[in-house]
N, C-alpha and C positions, 0 to 999 in steps of 0.2 A: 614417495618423497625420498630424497637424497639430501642426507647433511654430511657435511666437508669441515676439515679446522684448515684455517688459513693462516701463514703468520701474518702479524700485525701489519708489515711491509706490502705482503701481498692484495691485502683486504684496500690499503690507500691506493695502492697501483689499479684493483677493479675497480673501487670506488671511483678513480680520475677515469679511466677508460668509458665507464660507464656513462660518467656524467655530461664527458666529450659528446655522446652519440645520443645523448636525451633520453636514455632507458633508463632503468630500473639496474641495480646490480642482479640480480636474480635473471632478469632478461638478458642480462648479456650473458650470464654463466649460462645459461639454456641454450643461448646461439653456439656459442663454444664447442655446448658438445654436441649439438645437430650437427655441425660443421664436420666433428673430428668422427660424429660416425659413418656423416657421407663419405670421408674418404677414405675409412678403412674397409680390408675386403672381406667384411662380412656378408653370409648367403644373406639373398636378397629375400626369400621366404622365412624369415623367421617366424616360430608361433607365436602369437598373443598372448599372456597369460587371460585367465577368463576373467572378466571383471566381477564380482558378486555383487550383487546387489544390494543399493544401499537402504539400511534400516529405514522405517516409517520416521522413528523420531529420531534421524540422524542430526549431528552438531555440525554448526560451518561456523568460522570465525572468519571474521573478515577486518581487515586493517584500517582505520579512517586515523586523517589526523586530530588534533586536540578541540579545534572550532567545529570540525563537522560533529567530532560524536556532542558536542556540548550543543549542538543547532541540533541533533538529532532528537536530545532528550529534551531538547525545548518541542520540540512538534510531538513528540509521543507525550510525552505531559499534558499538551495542548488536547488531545483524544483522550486521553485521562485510560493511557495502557502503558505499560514497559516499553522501554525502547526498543528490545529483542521483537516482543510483540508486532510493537509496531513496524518493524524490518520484514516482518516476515509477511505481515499485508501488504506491502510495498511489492516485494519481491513476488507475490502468488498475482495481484492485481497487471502487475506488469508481465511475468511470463500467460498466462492464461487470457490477456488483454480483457480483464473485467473488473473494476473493481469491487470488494469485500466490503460490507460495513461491520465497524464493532460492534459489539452487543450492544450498546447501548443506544446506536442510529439504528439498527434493526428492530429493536424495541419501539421505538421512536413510531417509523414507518410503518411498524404492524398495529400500533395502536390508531396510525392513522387511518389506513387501509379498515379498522372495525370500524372507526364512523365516518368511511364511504357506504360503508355497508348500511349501516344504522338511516344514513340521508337517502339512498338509494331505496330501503325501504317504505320509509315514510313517501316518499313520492310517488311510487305505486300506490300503497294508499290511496291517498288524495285521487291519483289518475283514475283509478278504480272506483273511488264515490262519485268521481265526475261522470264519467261513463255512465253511470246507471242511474245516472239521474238520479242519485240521494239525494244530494247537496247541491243543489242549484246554484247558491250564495258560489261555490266555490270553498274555497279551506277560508278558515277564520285568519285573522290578524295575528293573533296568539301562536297560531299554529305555523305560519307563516315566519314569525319575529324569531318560533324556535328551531327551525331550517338555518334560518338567513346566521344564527349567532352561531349555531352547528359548521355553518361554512366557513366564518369570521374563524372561528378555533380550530379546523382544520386545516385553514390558510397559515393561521399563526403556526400552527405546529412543525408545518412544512417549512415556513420560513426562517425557525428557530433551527431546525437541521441543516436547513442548507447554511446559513450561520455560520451553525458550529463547524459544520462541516469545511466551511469557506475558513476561518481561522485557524483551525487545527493547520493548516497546510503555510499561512502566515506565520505560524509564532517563529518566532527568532530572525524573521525575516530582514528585519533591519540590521541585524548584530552581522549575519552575512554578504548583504549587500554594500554593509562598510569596507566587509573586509574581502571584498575582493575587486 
């Protein structure tokens, strides 16, 4: 990083320039000096310095203006994490192309996942009294009513996640669609 003092004069003059060409003031000061080192006759082979590598729990900041960080912390409130947090799923889901659930939809899923397991059990059961001819009759009504209410609750569960899941991604939806 390169920081510079500019006078007041100068900073209005990059600012107009700048704003002429639809950049960024930062971006045109980059071109500037891409420009001014193409054409001085510096060797063509210069060395790199080495980059070192960046720490596991390195900090990045990043600029948003007033309405996005205020829609940001509407969505991350909406997943019930920080807003850092939630930037940071965002950003692993979208480089990695997968997305992450929070602890709390992984929770969610693992408990549903136990009672596939649990209905997946009982079925073998049953499949296996029938086979051998225990139970002629078939499974009882009872045993039957408590499958079917086992599927009813893990249909709800799923559907309460994909929900939440579905709003977390809505809140603030409307405040930005006004405003843009």
């Amino acid at each position: 990083m390169v920081s510079i003092r500019l006078s007041i004069d100068t900073i209005g003059q990059l600012s107009a320039a700048a704003q002429s060409q639809g950049v960024s003031q930062a971006a045109l000061v980059k071109r500037l000096i891409e420009a001014a080192i193409a054409m001085s006759p510096a060797p063509v082979n210069v060395p790199r310095p080495a980059v070192a590598p960046a720490p596991t729990n390195a900090m990045l900041s990043v600029r948003l203006p007033a309405d996005d960080r205020q829609l940001l912390r509407e969505r991350a409130n909406g997943r019930g994490m920080p807003s850092s947090t939630y930037v940071a799923y965002l950003v692993r889901a979208h480089l990695r192309a997968r997305a992450a659930l929070p602890e709390a939809e992984f929770q969610l899923l693992r408990e549903a996942l136990r009672e596939v397991g649990v209905l997946g059990r009982n079925f073998n059961q049953i499949a296996r009294a029938l086979n051998r001819g225990k139970d002629s009759r078939g499974p009882e009504a009872a045993e039957l009513n408590r499958l079917v209410s086992a599927l009813i609750g893990l249909r709800d569960s799923f559907q309460a996640l994909l929900d939440a899941n579905h709003k977390s991604w809505e809140v603030g939806l409307e405040a930005a669609t006004l405003k843009s």
